[in-house]
N, C-alpha and C positions, 0 to 999 in steps of 0.2 A: 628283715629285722635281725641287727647284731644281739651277741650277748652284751655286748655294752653300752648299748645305746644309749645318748645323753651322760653319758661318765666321762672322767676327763681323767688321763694318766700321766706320771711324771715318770720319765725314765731316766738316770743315769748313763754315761757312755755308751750313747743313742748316737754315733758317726757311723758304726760300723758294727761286724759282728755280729755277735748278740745282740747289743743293745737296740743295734738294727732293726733286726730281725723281730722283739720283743715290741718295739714303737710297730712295727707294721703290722703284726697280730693282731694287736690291741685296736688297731684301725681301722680292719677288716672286720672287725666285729661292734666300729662303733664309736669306741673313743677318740674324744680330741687327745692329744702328746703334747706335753713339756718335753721336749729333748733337749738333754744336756751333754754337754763334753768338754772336755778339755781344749780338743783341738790342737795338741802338740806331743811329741819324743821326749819321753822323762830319761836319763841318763844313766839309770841303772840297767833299763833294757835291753834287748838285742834285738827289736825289729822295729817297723818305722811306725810312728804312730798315726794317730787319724788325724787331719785336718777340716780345716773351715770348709773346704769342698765335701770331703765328707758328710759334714753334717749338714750340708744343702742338701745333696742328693738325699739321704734320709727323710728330711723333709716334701723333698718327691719324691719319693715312693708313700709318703703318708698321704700325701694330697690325691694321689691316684686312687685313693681308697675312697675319696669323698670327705674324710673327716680335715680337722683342721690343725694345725699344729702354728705352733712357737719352742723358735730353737736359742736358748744360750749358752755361751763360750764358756763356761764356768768347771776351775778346778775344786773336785767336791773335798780338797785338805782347806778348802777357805768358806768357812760358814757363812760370813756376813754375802760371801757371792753368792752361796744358795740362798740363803734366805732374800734375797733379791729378787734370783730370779723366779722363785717358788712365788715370790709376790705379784709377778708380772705375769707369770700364767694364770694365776687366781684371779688377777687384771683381768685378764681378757677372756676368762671361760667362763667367768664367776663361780665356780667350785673347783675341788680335788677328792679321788675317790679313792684310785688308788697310783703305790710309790711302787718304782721296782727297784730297787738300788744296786745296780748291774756293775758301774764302771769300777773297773780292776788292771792288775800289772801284773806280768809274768817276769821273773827272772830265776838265773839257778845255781846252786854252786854249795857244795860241802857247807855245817855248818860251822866251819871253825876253818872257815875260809870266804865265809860270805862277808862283806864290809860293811861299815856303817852306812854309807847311802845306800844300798840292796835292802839293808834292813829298813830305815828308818823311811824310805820309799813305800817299799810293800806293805806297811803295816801303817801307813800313812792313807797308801788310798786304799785298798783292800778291809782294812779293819776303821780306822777312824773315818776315814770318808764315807763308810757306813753309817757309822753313829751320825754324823753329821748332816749327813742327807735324814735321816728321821728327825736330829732336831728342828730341824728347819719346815720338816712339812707334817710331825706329829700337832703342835700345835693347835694348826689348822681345820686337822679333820676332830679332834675334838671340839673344838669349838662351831665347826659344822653344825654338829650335832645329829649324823646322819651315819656313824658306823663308817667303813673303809677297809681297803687292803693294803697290807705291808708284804711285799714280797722282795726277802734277798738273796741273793745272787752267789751261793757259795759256792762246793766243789765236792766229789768225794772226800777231797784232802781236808773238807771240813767234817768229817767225820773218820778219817782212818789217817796213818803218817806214810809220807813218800820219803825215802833218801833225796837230797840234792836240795828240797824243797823247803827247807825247815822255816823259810819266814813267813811263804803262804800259805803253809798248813798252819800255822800257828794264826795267821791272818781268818784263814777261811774255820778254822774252829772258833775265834771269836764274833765270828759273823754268826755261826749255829747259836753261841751264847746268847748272843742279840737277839735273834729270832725267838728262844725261848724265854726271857725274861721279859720283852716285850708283850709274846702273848699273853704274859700276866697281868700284866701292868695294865694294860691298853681293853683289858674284855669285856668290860665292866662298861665302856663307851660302843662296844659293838663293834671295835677295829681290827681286827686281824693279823697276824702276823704270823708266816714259814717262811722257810728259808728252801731254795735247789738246791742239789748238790748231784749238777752234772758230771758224768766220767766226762775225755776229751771230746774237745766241740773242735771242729776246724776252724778256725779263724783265722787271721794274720798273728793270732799272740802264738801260735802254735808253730806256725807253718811257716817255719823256717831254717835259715842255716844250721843254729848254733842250737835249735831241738833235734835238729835233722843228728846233728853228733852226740848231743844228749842221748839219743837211744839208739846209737850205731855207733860207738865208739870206737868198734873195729874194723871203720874202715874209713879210711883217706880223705875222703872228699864224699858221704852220702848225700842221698840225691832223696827229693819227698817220696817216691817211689819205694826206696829202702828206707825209709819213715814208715811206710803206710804197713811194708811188710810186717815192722817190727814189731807197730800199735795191733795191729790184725792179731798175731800170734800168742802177743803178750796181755791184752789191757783188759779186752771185754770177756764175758761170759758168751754172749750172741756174739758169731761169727761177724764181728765188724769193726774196723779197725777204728770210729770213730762217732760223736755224731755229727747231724748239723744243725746249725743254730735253732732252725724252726720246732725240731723235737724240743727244744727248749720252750721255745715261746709258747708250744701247744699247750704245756704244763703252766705255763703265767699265765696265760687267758682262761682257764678253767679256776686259777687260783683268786684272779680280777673278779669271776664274775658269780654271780649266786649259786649256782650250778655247787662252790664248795661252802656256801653261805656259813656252814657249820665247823668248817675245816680252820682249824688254828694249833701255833705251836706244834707243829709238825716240821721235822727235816726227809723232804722228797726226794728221792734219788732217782733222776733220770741218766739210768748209769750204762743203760746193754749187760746189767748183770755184774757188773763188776765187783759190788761192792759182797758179792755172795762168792766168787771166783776160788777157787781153792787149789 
């Protein structure tokens, strides 16, 4: 017996990472997955993005758990596509329980040096593809008429400010807003709504060249090794330079399933302490 047995989740930028990581939690314990993604390189970033193999493989790794999944290609800056595909999972699961609205973009750079596509990018999927992913599948669970969880996908940066970062922080604070306006709106139906706010998760949005110089800028050519030193020394409270995605997902599946039945309007920081660091 899962905690979620018989539930059905939609996940957000569900190829990889996270989103990964969070569809396969949820499956382990039960849930069929909606997985969503883009499936493509937005041009403001610096690393490669997921693909359609991607979110196959996702897809196996759900299957391997038993439960069932349906995957669509869908960028969450275009509402009419979710709300499509949110229709095609309700198609075929006959319900929705809970949303996790994961998928995001990393970019970096002073803020009076950052450009209009950095900007209009990251606050496009990070903060509006938020909102849009809930209009597309709030609806729904009110009309349900059976209660649900909203779980988004923010960052410490959605609660404290980073240099370099100024349009995801300003993204992942509007995601916090979300989460608490929602749990207002939404309690009265029995829905749910908090938001994460992971310190660094490894992933490919991380793990790469142009972070590796973001936090080594003193030297030539750093290597993920002199990355990892630099997060170790600098980021967390707990000796650890990072986490990985599943500490994430462990805090979604608790947040999915009754276990927080009462828990709303909350920002959870699954940080290694960070967020207390002095």
């Amino acid at each position: 017996m899962g905690q979620l047995d018989g539930k059905v989740a939609l996940v957000t930028g569900a190829a990889r990472g996270q989103g990964r990581s969070h569809a396969e939690r949820l499956a382990e314990e039960g849930a069929d997955i909606i997985a969503i993604d883009i499936c493509d390189t937005l041009e403001s970033t610096d690393y490669r993005g997921s693909t359609r193999e991607d979110l196959d493989e996702t897809a196996r790794y759900v299957e391997k758990t038993g439960a069932r999944v349906i995957t669509e290609v869908v960028d969450v800056r275009d509402l009419g596509a979710l709300e499509r595909a949110v229709a095609a999972g309700i198609a075929e699961f006959g319900r929705l329980d809970t949303v996790v609205a994961n998928a995001g973009i990393f970019s970096s750079a002073p803020l009076h040096e950052l450009t209009e596509q950095q900007w209009d990018e990251m606050i496009g999927v990070n903060l509006t593809g938020v909102w849009k992913t809930m209009r597309a599948t709030v609806p729904h669970l009110i009309e349900q008429g059976e209660g649900g969880s909203i779980i988004l996908i923010s960052s410490t940066g959605g609660l404290q400010g980073f240099p370099n970062f100024a349009h995801y922080v300003a993204a992942k604070h509007g995601v916090t807003g979300l989460a608490r306006t929602a749990s207002n709106e939404l309690a009265s139906h029995m829905i749910r709504c908090n938001s994460v706010h992971p310190s660094s998760v490894l992933t490919d949005m991380i793990d790469h060249e142009a972070m590796y110089r973001l936090f080594r800028p003193d030297l030539p050519a750093p290597t993920h090794d002199d990355f990892r030193e630099a997060c170790q020394s600098g980021m967390n409270l707990l000796p650890i330079p990072w986490l990985e995605p599943v500490d994430i997902s462990n805090a979604v599946v608790w947040l999915a399933s009754d276990a927080s039945r009462y828990v709303t309007g909350v920002a959870l920081p699954i940080d290694a302490g960070a967020m207390s660091k002095v």
